[in-house]
C-alpha positions in Angstrom: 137.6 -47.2 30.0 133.9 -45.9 29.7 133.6 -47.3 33.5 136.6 -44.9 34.4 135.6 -41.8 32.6 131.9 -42.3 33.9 133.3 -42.4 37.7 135.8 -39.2 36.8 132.4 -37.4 36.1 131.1 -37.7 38.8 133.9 -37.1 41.0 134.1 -33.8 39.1 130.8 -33.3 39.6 130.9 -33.7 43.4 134.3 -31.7 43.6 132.4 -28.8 41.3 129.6 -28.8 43.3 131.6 -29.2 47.0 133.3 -25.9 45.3 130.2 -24.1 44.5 129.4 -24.4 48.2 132.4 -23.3 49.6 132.2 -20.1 48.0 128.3 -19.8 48.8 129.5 -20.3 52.3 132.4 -17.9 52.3 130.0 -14.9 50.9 127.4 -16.0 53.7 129.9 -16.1 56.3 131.8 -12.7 54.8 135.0 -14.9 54.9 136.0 -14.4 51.1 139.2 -12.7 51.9 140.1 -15.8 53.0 140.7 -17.0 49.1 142.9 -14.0 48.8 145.0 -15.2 51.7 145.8 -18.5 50.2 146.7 -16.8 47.0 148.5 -14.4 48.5 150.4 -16.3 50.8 150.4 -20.3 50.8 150.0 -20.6 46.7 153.1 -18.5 46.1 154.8 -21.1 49.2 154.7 -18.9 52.1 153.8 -20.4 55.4 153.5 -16.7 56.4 153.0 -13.0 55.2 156.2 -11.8 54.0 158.1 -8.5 52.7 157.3 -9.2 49.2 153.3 -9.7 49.5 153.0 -6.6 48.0 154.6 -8.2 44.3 150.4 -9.7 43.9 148.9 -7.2 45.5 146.8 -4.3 44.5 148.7 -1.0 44.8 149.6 2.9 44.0 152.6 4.6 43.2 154.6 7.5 45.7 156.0 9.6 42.8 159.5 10.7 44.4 159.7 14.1 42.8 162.7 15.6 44.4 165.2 13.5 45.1 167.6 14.7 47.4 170.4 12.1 47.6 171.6 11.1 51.0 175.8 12.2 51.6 178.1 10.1 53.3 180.1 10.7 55.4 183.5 11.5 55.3 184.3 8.2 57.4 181.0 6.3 55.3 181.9 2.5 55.7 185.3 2.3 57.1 185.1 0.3 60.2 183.4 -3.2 59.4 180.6 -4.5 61.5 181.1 -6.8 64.7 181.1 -10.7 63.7 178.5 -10.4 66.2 176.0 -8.3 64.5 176.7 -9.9 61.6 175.6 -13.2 62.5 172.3 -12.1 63.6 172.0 -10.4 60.3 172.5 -13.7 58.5 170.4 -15.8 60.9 167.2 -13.0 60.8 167.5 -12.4 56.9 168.4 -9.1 56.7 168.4 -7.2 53.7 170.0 -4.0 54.6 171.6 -2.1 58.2 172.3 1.6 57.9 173.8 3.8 60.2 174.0 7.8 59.5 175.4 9.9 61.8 174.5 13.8 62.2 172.6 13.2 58.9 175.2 11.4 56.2 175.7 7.8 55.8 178.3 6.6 57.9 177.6 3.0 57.4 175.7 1.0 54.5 175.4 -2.9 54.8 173.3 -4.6 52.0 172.7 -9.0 52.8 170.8 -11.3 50.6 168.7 -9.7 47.3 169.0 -5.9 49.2 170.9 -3.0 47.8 170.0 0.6 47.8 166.9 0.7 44.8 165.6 -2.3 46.7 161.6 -2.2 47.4 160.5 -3.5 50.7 157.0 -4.1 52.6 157.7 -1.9 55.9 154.8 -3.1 57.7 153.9 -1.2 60.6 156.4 1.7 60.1 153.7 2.9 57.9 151.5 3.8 61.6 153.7 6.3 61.9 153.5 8.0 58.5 149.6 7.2 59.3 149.5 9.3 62.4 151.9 12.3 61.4 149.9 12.8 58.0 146.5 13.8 60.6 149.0 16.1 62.2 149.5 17.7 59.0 145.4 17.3 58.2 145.0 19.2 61.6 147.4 21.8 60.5 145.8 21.9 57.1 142.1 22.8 59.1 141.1 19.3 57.3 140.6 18.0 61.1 140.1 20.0 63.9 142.2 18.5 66.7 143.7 15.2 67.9 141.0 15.5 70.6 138.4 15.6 68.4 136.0 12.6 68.8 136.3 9.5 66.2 132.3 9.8 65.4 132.3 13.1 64.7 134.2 11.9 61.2 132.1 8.8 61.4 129.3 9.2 62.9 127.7 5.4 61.6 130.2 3.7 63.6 128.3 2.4 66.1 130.4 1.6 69.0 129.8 2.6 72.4 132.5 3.5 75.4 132.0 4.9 78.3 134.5 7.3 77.8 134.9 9.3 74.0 137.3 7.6 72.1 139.8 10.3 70.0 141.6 10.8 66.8 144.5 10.7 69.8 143.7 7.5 71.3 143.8 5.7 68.0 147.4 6.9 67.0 148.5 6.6 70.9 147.4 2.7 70.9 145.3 3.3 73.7 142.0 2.6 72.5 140.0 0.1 74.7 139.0 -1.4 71.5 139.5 -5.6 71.2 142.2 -6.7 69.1 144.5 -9.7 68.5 147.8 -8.4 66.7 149.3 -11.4 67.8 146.5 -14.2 66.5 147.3 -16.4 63.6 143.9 -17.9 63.1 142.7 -17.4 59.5 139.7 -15.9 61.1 141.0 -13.4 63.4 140.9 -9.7 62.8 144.4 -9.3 62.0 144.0 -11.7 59.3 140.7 -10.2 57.9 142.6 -6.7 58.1 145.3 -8.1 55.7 143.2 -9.6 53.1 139.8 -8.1 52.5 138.7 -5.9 50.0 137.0 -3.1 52.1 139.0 -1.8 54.8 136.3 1.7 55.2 133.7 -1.3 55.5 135.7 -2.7 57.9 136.9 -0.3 60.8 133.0 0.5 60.8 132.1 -3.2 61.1 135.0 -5.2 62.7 135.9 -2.9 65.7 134.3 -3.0 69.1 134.9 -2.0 72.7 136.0 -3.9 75.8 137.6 -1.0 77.8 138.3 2.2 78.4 140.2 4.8 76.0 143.1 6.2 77.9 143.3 3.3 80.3 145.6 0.9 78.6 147.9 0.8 76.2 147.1 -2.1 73.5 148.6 -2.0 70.3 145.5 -2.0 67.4 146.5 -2.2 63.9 142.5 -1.8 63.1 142.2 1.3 64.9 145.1 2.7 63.0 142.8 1.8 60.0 140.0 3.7 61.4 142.7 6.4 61.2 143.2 5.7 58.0 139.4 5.9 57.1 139.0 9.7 58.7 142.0 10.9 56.4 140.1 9.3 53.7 137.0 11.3 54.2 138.6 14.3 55.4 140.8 14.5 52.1 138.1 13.7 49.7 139.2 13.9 46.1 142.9 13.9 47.0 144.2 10.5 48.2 146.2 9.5 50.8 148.9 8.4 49.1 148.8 12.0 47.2 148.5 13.6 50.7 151.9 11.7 51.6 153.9 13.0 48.7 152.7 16.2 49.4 153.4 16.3 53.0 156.5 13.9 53.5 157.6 12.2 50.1 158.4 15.3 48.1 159.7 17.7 50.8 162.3 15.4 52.3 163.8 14.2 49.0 162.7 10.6 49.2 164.8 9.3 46.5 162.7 6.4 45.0 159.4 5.6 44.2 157.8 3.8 46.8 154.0 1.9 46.7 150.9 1.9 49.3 149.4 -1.5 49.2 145.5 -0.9 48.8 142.8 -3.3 50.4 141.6 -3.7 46.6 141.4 -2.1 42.8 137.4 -1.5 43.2 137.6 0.0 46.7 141.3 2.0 46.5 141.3 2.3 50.4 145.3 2.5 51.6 146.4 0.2 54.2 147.1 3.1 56.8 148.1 0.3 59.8 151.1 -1.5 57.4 150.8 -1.0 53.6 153.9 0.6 52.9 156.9 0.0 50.4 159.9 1.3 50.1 163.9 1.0 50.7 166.1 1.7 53.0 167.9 5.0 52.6 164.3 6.2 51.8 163.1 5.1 55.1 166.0 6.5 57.1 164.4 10.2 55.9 161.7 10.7 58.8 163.8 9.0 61.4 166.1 12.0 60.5 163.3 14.3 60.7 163.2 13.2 64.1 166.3 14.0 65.3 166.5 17.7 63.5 163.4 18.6 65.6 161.2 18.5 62.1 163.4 20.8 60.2 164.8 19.2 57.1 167.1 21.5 55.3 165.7 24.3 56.4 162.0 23.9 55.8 159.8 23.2 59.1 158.6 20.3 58.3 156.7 19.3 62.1 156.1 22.4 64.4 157.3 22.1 67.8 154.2 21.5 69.3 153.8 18.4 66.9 157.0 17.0 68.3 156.5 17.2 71.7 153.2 15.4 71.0 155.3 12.4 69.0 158.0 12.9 71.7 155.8 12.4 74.7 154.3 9.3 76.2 150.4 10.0 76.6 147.8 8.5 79.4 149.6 6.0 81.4 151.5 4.4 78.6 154.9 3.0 78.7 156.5 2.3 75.5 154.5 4.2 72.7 153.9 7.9 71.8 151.9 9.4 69.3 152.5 7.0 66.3 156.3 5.9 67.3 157.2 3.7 70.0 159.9 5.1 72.3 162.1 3.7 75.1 165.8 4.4 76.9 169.2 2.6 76.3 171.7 3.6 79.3 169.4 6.3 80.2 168.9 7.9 76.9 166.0 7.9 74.9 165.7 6.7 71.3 162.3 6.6 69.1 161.2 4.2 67.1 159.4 3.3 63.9 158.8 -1.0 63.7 157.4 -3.3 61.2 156.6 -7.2 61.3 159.7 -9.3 60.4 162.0 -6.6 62.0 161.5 -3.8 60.1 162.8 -0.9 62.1 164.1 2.9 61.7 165.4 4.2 64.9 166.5 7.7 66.2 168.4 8.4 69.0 168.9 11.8 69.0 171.3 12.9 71.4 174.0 10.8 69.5 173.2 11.9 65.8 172.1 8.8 65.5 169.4 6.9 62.8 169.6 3.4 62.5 168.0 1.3 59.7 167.1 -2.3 59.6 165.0 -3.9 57.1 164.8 -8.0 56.4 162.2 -11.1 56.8 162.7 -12.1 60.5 163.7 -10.6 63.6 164.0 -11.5 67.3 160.1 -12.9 68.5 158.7 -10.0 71.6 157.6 -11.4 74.7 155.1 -8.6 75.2 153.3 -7.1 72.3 154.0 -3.6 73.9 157.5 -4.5 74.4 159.6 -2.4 72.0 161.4 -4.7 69.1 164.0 -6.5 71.0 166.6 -5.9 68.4 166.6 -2.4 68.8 168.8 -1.9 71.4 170.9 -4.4 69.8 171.6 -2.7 66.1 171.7 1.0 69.0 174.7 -1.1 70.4 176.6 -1.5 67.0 176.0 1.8 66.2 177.7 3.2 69.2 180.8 0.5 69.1 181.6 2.3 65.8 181.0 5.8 66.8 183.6 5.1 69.8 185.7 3.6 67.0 185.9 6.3 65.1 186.1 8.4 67.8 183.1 10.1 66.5 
C-alpha cells in the first residue's frame, strides 16, 4: 500500500510539473486563449462553437428601453409552411423562421428550445450593427469619413500597404489583409479572435497585409474588429454597447434585452465582428429598417446617403456592400445580414419582405464570399405564401 501511494506521488508530481509547463509555454507562446477554448467549448461537450457560448462567457447588457411590439398581420400564421421547408428546418436545427410582410408578422415558426423571449448568439449579423454604428459615429463628427485612413485612429498599427487602407475597406471586406475565416486549427486567427482576452491588443498585433485594399473582396472578421477598436477610441467614456442602444436598440423598439459578448471582464472590449445576442423578432428590426429606406415610424433613422452606401456594391466586389451582403433572386435584389450556423435576417424590399432565420446549423458555402446558400431558399417560402395569400 505504501509502494502504491509512493508511485501515486510521483505520478502527481510529474503530471503537476508537466502542467506547470504547459502553462509556462502557453504564456511564452501567447496561446493562453487556448485554455479558454476548451472551457468554452469541448468541456461543456461541444465539438464546435455554438449559439449558446455566450451562457460562460463574459458579457454586457442592451437595455431595451422602448419596446415597440411588433403587429401581425391580419393574415399572421394562416397558411402552414411547405413539408419542404420544414424538413430542412428540422434537419439544420432551427430555432425560429419569421416572415413579416410590409412590416407586421405574417408568419412566426418556433422549432426546438426557440420561442419569442429566446436569446441567441447571432454571430456575424453583428458586422453589420458594427459598420452602421461608424455611420452614425461619422454623422455624430466622432469620425470624419468612411475614407478616412485606419492609422489616423491608430496610428501604432504598424502595417504597411501599398495602397491606404480605410474605415470603408474594413466594413466593405475588401481589405488586402490575411485571414482564414474558414480555418479550424486551434491556432489560427479565427480561433485566437474567439477566445482571447484582448481584442484592442489584438487587431494591432494579429493583422497583416498580403494585398491590395480595394482589389479583392475577402471576408475578415479581424478587420471588422479593427472596426470595432476605432469606435472604441472614438467613443471614449461611452461604450459601444451604450452607443448601440442609443443609435439602434432604443429607437427601433427592440423589445428584449439583448447581450454583447466581451473579449474579457478586465479588458471590456465588444466583439464587433460576432458578439451579439439576441432573438428573433428583435433581429427582424433593422432588416425592416432596410426596406423603409431608414425611416422607422417616422424618425430618420439612416440618411439617404447612408443607404445608398449599404445599398451599393463598392470596388470590384460581388456579393457584399457596406456591412451587408447583397445578391438577386429572379432578378430582384435582397440584402442580407448572416451569422455562423445559419443565422440570417434578410430584406427583399420590393416584396415587403424580411425574413428571419436563427438555429445551430445551416447549409455548408462552397465559397466564403458566396452569400448563405439558404437564403434564397427561406426567399422561396416566403414568396409561396405571399402568392398563397394572394398578398
Amino acid at each position: 500500500m505504501n509502494k502504491l501511494f509512493q508511485v501515486l506521488k510521483k505520478v502527481l508530481k510529474v503530471l503537476t510539473i508537466v502542467a506547470v509547463l504547459l502553462v509556462v509555454l502557453a504564456y511564452i507562446t501567447d496561446t493562453t486563449y487556448l485554455f479558454k477554448g476548451v472551457r468554452t467549448v469541448y468541456f461543456r461537450g461541444n465539438k464546435d462553437v455554438t449559439i449558446y457560448d455566450f451562457t460562460v462567457q463574459d458579457t454586457r447588457i442592451i437595455k431595451a428601453n422602448n419596446p415597440q411590439p411588433w403587429e401581425l398581420h391580419e393574415k399572421y400564421n394562416t397558411v402552414e409552411l411547405s413539408k419542404d421547408i420544414l424538413a430542412h428546418h428540422s434537419e439544420k436545427g432551427s430555432l425560429a423562421f419569421l416572415i413579416i410582410k410590409d412590416g407586421k408578422i405574417l408568419n412566426e415558426n418556433y422549432f426546438n428550445e426557440g420561442g419569442k423571449d429566446h436569446l441567441s448568439a447571432l454571430w456575424s449579423i453583428t458586422k453589420t450593427y458594427t459598420s452602421f454604428l461608424v455611420l452614425k459615429a461619422v454623422e455624430d463628427g466622432l469620425i470624419e469619413s468612411v475614407d478616412d485612413p485606419v492609422k489616423k485612429y491608430v496610428p501604432e498599427w504598424n502595417v504597411e500597404q501599398r495602397d491606404t487602407l480605410t474605415i470603408r475597406h474594413l466594413a466593405s471586406m475588401n481589405t488586402g489583409l490575411f485571414w482564414d475565416e474558414g480555418s479550424r486549427s486551434p491556432f489560427s486567427l479565427i480561433a485566437k479572435l474567439n477566445f482571447y482576452d484582448d481584442l484592442e491588443t489584438y487587431t494591432l498585433n494579429e493583422l497583416y497585409a498580403i494585398g491590395t485594399p480595394g482589389k479583392q473582396q475577402y471576408y475578415n472578421s479581424g478587420g471588422t474588429q479593427l472596426l470595432g477598436t476605432i469606435l472604441h477610441r472614438v467613443l471614449k467614456e461611452k461604450t459601444i454597447t451604450n452607443y448601440l442602444e442609443e443609435k439602434f436598440w432604443n429607437p427601433l423598439g427592440y423589445e428584449y434585452d439583448g447581450k454583447f459578448i466581451l473579449d474579457s471582464e478586465e479588458y471590456g472590449n465588444e466583439k464587433t465582428y460576432g458578439g451579439l445576442v439576441s432573438t428573433a423578432r428583435d433581429v427582424a428590426r433593422l432588416g425592416q429598417l432596410i426596406n423603409n429606406n431608414g425611416v422607422w415610424k417616422g424618425q430618420q433613422i439612416l440618411s439617404d446617403s447612408e443607404l445608398d452606401l449599404i445599398k451599393s456594391l463598392p470596388y470590384n466586389n460581388k456579393t457584399y456592400n457596406y456591412g451587408l451582403w447583397s445578391d438577386t433572386y429572379n432578378g430582384e435584389r435582397f440584402y442580407c445580414q448572416a451569422g455562423l450556423k445559419g443565422q440570417l435576417c434578410i430584406s427583399l424590399p420590393k416584396h415587403g419582405l424580411v425574413i428571419t432565420r436563427l438555429g445551430h446549423n445551416t447549409t455548408k458555402k462552397d465559397d466564403m464570399e458566396d452569400v448563405a446558400p439558404d437564403a434564397k431558399r427561406y426567399i422561396k417560402e416566403a414568396l409561396r405564401i405571399l402568392e398563397e395569400l394572394e398578398l
